[in-house]
DSSP file (Angstrom, degrees, kcal/mol; ACC not computed):
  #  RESIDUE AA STRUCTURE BP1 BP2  ACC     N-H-->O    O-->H-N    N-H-->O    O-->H-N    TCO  KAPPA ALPHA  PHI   PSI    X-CA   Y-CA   Z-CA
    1    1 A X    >         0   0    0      0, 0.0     3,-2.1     0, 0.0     4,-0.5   0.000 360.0 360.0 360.0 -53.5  -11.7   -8.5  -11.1
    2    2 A X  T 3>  +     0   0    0      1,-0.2     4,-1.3     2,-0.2     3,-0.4   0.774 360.0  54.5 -42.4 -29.3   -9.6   -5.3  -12.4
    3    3 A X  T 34 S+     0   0    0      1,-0.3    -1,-0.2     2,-0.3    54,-0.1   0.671 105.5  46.0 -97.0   8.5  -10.1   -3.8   -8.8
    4    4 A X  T <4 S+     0   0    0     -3,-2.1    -1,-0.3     1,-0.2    -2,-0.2   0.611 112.7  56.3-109.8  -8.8   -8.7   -6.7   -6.9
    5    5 A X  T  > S+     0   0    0     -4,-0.5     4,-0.6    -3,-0.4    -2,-0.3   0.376 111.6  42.4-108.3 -23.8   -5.6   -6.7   -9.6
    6    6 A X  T  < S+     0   0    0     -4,-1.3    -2,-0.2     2,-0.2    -1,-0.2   0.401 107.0  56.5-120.1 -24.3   -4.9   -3.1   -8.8
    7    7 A X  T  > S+     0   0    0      2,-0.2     4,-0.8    -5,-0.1    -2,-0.2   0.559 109.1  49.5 -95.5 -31.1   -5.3   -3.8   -5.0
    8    8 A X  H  > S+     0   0    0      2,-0.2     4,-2.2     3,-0.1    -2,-0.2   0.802 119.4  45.6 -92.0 -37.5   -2.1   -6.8   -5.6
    9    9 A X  H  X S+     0   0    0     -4,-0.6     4,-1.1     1,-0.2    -2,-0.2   0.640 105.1  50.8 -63.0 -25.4   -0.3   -3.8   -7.4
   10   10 A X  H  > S+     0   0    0      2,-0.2     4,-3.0     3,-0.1    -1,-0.2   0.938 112.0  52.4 -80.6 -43.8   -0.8   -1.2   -5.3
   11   11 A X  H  X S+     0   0    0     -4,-0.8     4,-2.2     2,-0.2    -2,-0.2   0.957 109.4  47.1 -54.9 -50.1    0.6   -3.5   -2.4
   12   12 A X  H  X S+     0   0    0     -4,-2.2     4,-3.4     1,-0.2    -1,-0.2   0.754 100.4  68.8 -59.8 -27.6    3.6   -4.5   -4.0
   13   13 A X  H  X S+     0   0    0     -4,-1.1     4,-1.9     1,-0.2    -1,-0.2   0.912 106.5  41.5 -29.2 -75.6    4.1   -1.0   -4.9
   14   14 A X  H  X S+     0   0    0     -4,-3.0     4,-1.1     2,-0.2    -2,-0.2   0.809 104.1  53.9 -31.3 -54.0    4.7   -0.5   -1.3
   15   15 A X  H  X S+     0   0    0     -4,-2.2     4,-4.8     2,-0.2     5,-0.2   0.902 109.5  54.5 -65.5 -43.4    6.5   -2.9   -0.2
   16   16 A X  H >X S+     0   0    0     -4,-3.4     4,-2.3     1,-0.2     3,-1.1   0.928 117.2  45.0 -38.4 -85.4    9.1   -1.7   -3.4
   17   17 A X  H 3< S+     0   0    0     -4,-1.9     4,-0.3     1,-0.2    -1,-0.2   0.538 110.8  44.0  -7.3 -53.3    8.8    1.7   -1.8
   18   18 A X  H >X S+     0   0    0     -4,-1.1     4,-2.0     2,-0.2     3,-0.8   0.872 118.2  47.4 -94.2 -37.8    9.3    1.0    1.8
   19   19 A X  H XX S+     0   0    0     -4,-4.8     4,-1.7    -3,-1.1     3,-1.3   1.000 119.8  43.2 -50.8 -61.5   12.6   -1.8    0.7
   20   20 A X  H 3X S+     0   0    0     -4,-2.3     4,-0.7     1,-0.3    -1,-0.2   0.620 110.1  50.5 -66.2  -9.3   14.0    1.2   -1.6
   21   21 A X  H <> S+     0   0    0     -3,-0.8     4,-1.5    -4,-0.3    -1,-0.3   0.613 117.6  49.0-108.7 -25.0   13.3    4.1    1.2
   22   22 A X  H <X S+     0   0    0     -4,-2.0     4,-1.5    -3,-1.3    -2,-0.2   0.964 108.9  51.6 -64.0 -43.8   15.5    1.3    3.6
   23   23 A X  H  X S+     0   0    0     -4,-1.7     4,-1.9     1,-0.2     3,-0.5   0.901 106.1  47.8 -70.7 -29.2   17.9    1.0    1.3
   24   24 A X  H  X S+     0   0    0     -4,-0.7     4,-2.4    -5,-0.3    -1,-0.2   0.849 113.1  51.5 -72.0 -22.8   18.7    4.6    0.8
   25   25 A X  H  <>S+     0   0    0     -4,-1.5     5,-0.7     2,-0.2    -1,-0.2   0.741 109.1  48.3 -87.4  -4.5   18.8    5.0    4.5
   26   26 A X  H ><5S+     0   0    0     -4,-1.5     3,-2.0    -3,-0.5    -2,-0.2   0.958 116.8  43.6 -66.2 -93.0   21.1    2.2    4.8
   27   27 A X  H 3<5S+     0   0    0     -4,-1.9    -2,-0.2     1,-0.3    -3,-0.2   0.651 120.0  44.4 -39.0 -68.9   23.4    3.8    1.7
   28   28 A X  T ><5S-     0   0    0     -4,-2.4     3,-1.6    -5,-0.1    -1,-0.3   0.154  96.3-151.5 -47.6 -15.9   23.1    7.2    3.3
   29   29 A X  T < 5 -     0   0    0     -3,-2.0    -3,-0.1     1,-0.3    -2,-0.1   0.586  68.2 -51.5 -59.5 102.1   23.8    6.1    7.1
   30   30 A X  T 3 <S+     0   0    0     -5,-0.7    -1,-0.3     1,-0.1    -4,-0.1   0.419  95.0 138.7  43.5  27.4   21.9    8.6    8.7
   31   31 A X  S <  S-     0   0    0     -3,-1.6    -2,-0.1    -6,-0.1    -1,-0.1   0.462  74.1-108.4 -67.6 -10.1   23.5   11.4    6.9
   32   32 A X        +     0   0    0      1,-0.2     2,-0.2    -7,-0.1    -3,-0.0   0.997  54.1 173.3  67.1  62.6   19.9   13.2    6.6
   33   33 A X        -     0   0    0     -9,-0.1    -1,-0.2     1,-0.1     3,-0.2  -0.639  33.0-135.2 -95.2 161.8   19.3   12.7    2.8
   34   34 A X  S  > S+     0   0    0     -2,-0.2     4,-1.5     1,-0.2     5,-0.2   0.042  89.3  81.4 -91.1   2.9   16.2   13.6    1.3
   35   35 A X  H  > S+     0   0    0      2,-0.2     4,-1.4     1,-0.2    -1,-0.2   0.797  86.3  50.1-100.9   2.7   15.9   10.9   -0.5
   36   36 A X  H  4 S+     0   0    0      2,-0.2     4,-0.5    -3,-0.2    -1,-0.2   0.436 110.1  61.7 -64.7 -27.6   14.6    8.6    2.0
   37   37 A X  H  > S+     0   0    0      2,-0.1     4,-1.1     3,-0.1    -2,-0.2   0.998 107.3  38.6 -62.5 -62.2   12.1   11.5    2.7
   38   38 A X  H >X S+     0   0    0     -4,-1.5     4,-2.6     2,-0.3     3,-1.1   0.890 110.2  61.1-112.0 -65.4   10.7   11.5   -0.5
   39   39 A X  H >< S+     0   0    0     -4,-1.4     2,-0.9     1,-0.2     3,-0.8   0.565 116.5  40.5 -22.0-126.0   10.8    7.1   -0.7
   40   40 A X  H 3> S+     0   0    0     -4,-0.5     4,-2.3     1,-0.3    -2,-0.3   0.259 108.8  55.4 -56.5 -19.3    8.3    7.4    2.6
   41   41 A X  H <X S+     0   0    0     -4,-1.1     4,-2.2    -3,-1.1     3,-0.4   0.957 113.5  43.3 -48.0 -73.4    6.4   10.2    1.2
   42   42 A X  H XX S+     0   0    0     -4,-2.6     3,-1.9    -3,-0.8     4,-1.7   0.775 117.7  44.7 -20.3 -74.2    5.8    7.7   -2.0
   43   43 A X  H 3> S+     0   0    0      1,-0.3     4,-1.9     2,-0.2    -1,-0.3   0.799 110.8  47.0 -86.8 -33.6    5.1    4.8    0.1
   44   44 A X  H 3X S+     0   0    0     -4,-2.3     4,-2.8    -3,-0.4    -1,-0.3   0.865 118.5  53.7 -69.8 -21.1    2.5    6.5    3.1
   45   45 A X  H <X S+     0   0    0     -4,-2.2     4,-1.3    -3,-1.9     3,-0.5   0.993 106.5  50.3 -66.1 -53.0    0.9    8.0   -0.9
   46   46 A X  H  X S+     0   0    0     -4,-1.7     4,-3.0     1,-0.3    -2,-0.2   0.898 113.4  46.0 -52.9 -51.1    0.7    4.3   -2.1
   47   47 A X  H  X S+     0   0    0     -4,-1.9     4,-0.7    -5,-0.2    -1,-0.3   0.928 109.2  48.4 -81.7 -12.5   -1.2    3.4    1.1
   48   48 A X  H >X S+     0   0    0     -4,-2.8     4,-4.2    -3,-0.5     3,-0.9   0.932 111.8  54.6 -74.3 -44.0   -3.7    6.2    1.2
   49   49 A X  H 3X S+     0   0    0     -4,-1.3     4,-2.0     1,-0.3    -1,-0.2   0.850 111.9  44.3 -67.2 -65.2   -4.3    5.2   -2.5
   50   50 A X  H 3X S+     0   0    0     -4,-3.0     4,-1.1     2,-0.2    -1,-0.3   0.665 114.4  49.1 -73.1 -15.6   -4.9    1.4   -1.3
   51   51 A X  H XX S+     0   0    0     -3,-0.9     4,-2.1    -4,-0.7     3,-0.6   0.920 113.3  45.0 -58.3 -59.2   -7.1    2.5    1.6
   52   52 A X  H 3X S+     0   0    0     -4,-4.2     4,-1.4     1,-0.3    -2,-0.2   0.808 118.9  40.3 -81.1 -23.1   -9.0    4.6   -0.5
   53   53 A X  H 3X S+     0   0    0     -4,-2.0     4,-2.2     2,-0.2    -1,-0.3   0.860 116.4  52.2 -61.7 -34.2   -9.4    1.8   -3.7
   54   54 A X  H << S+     0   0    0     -4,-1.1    -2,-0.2    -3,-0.6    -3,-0.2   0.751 115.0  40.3 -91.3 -21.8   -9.9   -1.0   -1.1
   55   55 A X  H  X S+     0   0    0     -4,-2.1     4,-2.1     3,-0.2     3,-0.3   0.683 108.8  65.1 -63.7 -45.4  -12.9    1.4    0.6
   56   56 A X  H  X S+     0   0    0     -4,-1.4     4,-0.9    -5,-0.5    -2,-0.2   0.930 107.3  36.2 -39.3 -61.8  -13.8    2.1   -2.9
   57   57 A X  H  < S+     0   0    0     -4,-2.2     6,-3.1     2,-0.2     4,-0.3   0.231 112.9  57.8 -95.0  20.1  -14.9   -1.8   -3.7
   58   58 A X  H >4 S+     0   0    0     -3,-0.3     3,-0.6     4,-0.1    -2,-0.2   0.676 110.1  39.8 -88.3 -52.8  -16.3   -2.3   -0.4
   59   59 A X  H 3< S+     0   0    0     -4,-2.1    -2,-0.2     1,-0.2    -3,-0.1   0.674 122.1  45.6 -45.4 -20.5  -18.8    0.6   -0.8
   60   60 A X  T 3< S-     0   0    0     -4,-0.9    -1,-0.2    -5,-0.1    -3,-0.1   0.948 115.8-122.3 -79.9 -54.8  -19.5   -0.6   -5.1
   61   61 A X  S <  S+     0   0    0     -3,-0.6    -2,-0.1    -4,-0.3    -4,-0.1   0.430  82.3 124.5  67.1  38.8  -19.7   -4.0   -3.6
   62   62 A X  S    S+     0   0    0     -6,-0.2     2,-0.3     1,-0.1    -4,-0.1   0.990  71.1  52.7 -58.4 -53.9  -17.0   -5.3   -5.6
   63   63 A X        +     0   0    0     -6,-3.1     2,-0.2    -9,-0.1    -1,-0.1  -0.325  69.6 170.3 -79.1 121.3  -15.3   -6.4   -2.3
   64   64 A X        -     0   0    0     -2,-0.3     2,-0.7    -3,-0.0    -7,-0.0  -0.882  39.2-106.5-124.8 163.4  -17.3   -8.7    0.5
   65   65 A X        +     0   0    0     -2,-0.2     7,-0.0     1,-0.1    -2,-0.0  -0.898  33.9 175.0 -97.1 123.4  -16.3  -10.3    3.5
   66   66 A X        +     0   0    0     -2,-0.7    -1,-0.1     3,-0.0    -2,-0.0   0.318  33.7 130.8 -84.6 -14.9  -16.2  -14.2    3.0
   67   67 A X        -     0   0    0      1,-0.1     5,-0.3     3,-0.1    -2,-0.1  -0.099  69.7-121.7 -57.3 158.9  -14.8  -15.1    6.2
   68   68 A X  S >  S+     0   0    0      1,-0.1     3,-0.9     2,-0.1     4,-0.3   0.918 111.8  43.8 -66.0 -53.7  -16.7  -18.0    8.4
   69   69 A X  T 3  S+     0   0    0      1,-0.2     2,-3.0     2,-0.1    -1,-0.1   0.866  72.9  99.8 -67.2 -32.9  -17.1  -15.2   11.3
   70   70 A X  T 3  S-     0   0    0      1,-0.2    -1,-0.2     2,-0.1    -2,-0.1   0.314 100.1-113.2 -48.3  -2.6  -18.1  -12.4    9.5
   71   71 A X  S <  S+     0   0    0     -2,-3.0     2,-0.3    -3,-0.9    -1,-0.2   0.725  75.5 129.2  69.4  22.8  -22.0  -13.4   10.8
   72   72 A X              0   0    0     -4,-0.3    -1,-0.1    -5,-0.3    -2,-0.1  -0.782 360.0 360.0 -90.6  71.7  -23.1  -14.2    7.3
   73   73 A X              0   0    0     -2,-0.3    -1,-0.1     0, 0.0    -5,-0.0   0.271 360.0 360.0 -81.9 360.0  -25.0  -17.8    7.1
C-alpha cells in the first residue's frame, strides 16, 4: 500500500516541477535563466525516481497487471 502512495506522490511531484519549470520560463521569457534548468533537472530526477520505484514493485510483486488483456484468466 505505502508503495502505490509514494508512486501518487512522486507523480504529483512532477507535474509541480514541470508547471513551476513553465512558469519560470514564462516569467523569464527566454532570457536564458538557469532556473528553468535546474526545475527540469528536478522533474527528469522525479521521473527516473518513479521509474525506478514503479520497476521496484513490479520485481517485489507489490505491483501486477490487472488488466482484462494482460493474458491472465
Amino acid at each position: 500500500m505505502w508503495l502505490k502512495v509514494i508512486i501518487v506522490i512522486l507523480f504529483i511531484a512532477n507535474l509541480i516541477a514541470l508547471g513551476s519549470a513553465f512558469v519560470t520560463l514564462i516569467k523569464d521569457q527566454g532570457r536564458g535563466g538557469k532556473r528553468t534548468a535546474r526545475l527540469l533537472l528536478v522533474r527528469v530526477s522525479l521521473a527516473a525516481a518513479l521509474l525506478l520505484v514503479i520497476a521496484f514493485g513490479f520485481y517485489t510483486g507489490q505491483l501486477g497487471v490487472d488488466a482484462p488483456w494482460s493474458g491472465r484468466f
